[in-house]
N, C-alpha and C positions, 0 to 999 in steps of 0.2 A: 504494500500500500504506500501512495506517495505520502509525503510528511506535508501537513497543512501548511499555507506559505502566509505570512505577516506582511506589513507593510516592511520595506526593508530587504526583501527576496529569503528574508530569515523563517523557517519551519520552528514548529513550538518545539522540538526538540534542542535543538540552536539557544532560542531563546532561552530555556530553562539550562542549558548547559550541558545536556546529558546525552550530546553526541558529539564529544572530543570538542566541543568549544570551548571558550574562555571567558562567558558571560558568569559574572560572580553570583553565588547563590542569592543574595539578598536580592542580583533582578528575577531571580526564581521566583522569591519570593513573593515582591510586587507585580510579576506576573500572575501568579496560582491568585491573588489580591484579588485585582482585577478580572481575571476571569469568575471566581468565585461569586464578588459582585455583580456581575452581568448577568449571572448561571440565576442569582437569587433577585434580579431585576425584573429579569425575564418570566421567571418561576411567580412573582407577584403581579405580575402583569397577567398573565395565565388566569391566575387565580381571581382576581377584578373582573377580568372579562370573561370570565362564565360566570359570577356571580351577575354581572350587569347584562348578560345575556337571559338567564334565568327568573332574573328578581324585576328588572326594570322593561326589559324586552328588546330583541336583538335591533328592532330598527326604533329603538327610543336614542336620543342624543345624552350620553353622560362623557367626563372629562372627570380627570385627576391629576393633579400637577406637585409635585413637593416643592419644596422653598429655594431647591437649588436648580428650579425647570423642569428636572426630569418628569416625562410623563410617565404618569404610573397606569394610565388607562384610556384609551380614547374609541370612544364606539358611536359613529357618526357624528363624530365631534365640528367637523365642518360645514354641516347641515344647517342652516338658519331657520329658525320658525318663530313663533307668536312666542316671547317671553313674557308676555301679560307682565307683571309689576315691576318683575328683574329691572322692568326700564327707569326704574327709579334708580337703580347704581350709578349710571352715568349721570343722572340728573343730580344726585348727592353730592358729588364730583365735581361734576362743571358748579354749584354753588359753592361747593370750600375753594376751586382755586380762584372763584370770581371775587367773594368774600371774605373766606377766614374764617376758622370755628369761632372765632370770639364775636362776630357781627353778629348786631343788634338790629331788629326793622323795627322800624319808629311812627308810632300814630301820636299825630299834636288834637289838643283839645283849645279852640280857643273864642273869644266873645267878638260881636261886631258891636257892641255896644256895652254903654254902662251898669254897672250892679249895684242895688240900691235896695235895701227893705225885702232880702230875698228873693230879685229878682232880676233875671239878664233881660236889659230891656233891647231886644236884638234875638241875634242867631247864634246858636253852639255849632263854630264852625268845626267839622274832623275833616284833617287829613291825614291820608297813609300811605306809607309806602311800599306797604304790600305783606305786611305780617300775616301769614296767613293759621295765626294761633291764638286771635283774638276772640275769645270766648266768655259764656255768659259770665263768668268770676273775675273776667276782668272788667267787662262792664260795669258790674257791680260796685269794685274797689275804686272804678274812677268815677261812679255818680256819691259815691260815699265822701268821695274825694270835694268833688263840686261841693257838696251838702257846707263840707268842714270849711269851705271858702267863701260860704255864704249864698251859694246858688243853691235854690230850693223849686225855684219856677225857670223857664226861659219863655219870654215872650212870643217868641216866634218859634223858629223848629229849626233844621239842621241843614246844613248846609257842608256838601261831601267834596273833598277834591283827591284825587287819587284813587286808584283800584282797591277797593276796600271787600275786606270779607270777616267775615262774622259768623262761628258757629261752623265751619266746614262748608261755607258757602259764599257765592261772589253776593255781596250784598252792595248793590250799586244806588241804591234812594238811602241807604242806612234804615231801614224800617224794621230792620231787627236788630241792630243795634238799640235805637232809637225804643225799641220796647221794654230791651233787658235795662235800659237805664232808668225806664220811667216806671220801673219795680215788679215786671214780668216776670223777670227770671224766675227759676228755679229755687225753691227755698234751699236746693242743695247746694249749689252755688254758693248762696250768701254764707250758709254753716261752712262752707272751704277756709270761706274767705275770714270769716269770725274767728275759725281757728288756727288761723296761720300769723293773726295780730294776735290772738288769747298769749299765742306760742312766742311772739317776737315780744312782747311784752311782760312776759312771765309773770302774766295777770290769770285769772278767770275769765273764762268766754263771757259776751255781755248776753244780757236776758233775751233782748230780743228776735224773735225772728222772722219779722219783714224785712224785706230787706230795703236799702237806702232806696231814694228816688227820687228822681225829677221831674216836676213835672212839666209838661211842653203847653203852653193856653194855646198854639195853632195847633193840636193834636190831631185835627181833622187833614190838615194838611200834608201832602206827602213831600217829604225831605227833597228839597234842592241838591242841584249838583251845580258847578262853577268851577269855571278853568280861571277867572280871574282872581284877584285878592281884592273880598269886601272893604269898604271903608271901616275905619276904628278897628280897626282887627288888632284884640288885646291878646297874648297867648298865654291861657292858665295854666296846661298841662301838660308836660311830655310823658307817655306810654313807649317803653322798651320794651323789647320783647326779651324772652328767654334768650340765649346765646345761640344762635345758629346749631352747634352741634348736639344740646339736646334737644333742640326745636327738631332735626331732621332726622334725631334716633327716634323720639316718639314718635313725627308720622311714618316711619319704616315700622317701627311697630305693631303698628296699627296695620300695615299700608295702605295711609289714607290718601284718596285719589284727588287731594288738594295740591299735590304736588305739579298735577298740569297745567294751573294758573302758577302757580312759583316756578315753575320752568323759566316762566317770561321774566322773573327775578334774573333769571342766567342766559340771557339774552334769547330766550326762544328756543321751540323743539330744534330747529336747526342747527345752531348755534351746540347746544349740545350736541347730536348727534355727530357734526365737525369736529369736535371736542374727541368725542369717544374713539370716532376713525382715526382721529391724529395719534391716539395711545397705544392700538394696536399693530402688528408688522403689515406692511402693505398687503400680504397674502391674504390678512381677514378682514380688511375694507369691505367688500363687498357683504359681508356676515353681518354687518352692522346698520341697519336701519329703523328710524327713531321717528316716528309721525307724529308722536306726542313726549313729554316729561313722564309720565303716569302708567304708561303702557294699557291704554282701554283702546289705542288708535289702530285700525284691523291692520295696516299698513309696518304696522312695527316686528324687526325680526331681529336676533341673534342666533347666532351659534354658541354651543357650550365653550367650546375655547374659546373666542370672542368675552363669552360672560365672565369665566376665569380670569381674564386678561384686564377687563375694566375693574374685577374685583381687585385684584392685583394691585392696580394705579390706584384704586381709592383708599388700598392700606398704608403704599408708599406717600400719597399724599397727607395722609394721617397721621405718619410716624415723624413728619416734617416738624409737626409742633407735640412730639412724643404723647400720640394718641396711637391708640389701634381701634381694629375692626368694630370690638367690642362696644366701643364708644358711641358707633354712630348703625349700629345695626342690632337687631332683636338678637339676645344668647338664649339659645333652646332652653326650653325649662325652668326661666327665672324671669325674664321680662315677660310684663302682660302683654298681650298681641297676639298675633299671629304664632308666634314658636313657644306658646305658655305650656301649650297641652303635648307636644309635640317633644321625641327624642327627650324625655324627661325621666327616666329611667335612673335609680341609683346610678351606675355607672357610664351613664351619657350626657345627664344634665350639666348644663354649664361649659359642654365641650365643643359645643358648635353655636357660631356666629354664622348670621347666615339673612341670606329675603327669599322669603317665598313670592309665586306669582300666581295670580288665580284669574282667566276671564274664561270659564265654562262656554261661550256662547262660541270661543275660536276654539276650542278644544285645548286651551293652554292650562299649563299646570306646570310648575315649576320650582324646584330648590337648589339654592346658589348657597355657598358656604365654606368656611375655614372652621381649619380643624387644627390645635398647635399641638405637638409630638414634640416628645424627649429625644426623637434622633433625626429625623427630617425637618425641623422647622416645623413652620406650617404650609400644612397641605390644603391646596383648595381644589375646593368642585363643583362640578356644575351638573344638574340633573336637569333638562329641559323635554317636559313628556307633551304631544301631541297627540290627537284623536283617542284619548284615553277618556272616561268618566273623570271627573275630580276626583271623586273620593277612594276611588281604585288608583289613580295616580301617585296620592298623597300615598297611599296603604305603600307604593313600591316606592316612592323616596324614600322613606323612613325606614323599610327594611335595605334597602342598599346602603345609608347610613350606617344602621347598627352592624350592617358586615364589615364598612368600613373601617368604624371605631373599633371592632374585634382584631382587625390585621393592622392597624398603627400603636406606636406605644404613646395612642392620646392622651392630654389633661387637659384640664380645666382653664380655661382663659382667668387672667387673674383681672377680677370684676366685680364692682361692689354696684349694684345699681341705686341710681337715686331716685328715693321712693317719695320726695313733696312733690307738691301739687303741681304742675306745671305753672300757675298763677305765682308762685314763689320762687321762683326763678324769674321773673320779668321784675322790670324796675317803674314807678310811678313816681316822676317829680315835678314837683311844683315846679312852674316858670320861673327864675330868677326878676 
């Protein structure tokens, strides 16, 4: 039999020494290394791909990558299809490199007129610039806020400049703003909010529980909008929001589809999807199409390497101001959301960071996700299932997960989550 030839015109016998050569044992030995490596590369690849042929199904798109590239599995990984939410990766993304996890979106609260005897005689003019996590507790804490400043009535009604949303929704007259302040809300709202001064005061919660309000005398009337600036425009309030990075872990959380109007925060579904194709190697350009920030747009497609690949750039953009995955994405098992109920098992919980994707109506289903190991880094993956049921989908993510966690020597992301209210993480100041 001929002797296998190497690069070099060298056969393994040459190379290991053991046919009158002079190659010194120790490149034996980084040879027998190496091969051995390969032998057990090969052997785990094997072993992936009949699990993902078995568990997930042979024409389902999944991907595996370790921390130093090697692929550990790829089974129609080139394949682009409907990632339903995944499309929020890039969109997370193109907002940290646009912003910076520490940006703040800012709603101003302010008077066209004077206050006298409890009363704006004029218009509560808001504008914003696009927070899109303004909810009924914050409304609350800033008509509470008015209240402490002396405003009890506003003469007139409201008056909106900027793309404004309210509640998980574009709210373009403010008419639900405009109701949570005039003491609609939710009593559960107000109890947040009562308890997060009870707490910042290390007082007793107060008695009450109506909650603050204002009231509008043009209440019949529907809220103005204006691209100009009112006369006497006094400014009483500035509203910050949460910091950008728990602002866009909660809605991945969740994966709320308010992300498609905050897209246009990151200059547009285009603009993103520019973004995405700029991260990945020209080969998976074409893999990459984005019709929306949100992924509900039939139009939108990835491949599993593709997914992999933005998930990748959104770590390395992360670690830029020593954050990880964890920060800005649902950890199986412990954040509310989406991954609460899911991979929650003694020995899984806490071990995958990760977004699901769900729009049943394309037949999309999908799990994207990091996984940190004692000897690979961490490994990421992508599970993107089409023409499958959701709930038959989900059943074969999570079991190809759990085969995964069984062949890495996973742990736990080290992650403590923060469990106040979202409304205590925004800031509320009085105008100077």
């Amino acid at each position: 039999m001929r002797p296998v030839r190497f690069a070099g015109n060298s056969s393994l016998d040459e190379l290991l020494g053991l046919s009158g050569g002079t190659a010194p044992m120790r490149g034996a030995a980084v040879i027998l290394g190496i091969l051995g490596a390969a032998v057990a590369a090969a052997a785990e690849q094997g072993t992936l791909a009949a699990a993902a042929r078995s568990i997930v199904g042979a024409r389902q798109g999944v991907y595996v990558e370790a921390a130093d590239g090697t692929t550990l599995l790829a089974q129609a990984a080139d394949q682009p299809v409907h990632p339903a939410s995944v499309s929020k990766v890039p969109t997370t993304l193109a907002l940290l490199r646009k912003f910076g996890p520490d940006h703040r979106f800012t709603t101003t609260f302010a008077a066209s007129g004077a206050i006298h005897g409890g009363t704006l005689d004029g218009d509560l003019l808001v504008e914003s610039d696009g927070d899109p996590y303004l909810v009924d507790e914050n409304a609350v804490l800033v008509a509470e806020r008015l209240n402490q400043m002396g405003v009890q009535r506003v003469a007139g009604t409201l008056i909106v400049r900027g793309a404004l949303t309210f509640d998980w929704q574009l709210d373009p007259d403010a008419l639900r703003l405009r109701a949570a302040m005039s003491g609609m809300a939710p009593a559960a709202a107000w109890a947040v909010v009562r308890k997060i001064e009870a707490e910042t005061a290390n007082a007793p919660m107060t008695a009450s529980l109506t909650p603050p309000a204002i009231v509008f005398m043009n209440a019949g009337a529907a809220a103005k909008t204006s691209a100009g600036s009112p006369p006497l425009e006094r400014l009483l309030l500035v509203h910050r929001s949460q910091p950008l990075l728990s602002l866009a872990k909660s809605l991945n959380d969740y994966s709320n589809n308010i992300f498609k109007p905050l897209a246009d925060a990151a200059g547009g579904a285009a603009a993103v999807e520019s973004l995405a194709r700029s991260v990945v190697p020209a080969a998976m350009r074409s893999e990459v199409r984005l019709g929306d920030g949100a992924g509900t747009d039939p139009s939108n497609r990835l491949s599993p390497r593709a997914a992999v690949t933005l998930l990748r750039a959104l770590a390395q953009e992360l670690a830029l101001t020593g954050h990880g995955l964890c920060d800005i994405l649902p950890v199986a098992g412990i954040d509310e959301g989406t991954l609460k109920d899911r991979l929650n098992a003694p020995a899984q919980v806490g071990r995958v960071a990760g977004k699901t994707g769900t729009f049943g109506d394309y037949g999309a289903s999908a799990l994207i996700g990091a996984i940190p190991t004692s000897d690979r880094g961490i490994v990421y993956f992508a599970i993107l299932n089409h023409g499958i049921p959701v709930a038959e989908a989900r059943r074969r993510q999570d079991r190809f997960v759990r085969a995964l966690l069984l062949r890495l020597h996973s742990v736990a992301w080290n992650y403590q989550p923060d469990t106040r209210p979202a409304v205590a993480r925004a800031e509320l100041l009085n105008a100077p």
